[in-house]
C-alpha angles and dihedrals in degrees: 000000000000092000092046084056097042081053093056087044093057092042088045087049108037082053095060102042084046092053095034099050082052099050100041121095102192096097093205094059093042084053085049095044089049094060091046087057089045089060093039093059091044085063091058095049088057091045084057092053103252107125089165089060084036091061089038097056096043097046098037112019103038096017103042103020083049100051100046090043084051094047081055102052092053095052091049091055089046088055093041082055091044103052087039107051 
């Protein structure tokens, strides 16, 4: 029964960071939010019992792919500043 709820919980999780981090227009939440959904589905994958896919998403897909989306997001703030003094 517990594993049935913290199911639900991941499903119901990984949902809303999918959907928020498409509807929201601040860059610099929907790249948040993208890393959250990048952790979340390396819980499933550990749930499914592929630790392998697990290591991968969290390194690559939430850890990499993050930090260079938020990298970008800083440089193009830094332009938007730049060409509005």
């Amino acid at each position: 029964m517990s594993n049935l709820i913290l199911d639900l919980l991941l499903v119901i999780a990984l949902l809303w960071s999918a959907l928020r981090s498409l509807m929201t227009r601040d860059l610099f939440r929907a790249v948040v939010l993208f890393i959250v959904f990048g952790l979340l589905m390396a819980l499933v994958w550990a749930r499914l019992h592929a630790p392998d896919i697990a290591l991968a998403e969290a390194a690559i897909g939430a850890g990499l792919t993050g930090a260079l989306l938020l990298d970008t997001v800083g440089y193009l703030r830094k332009k938007q500043q730049e060409s509005f003094p």
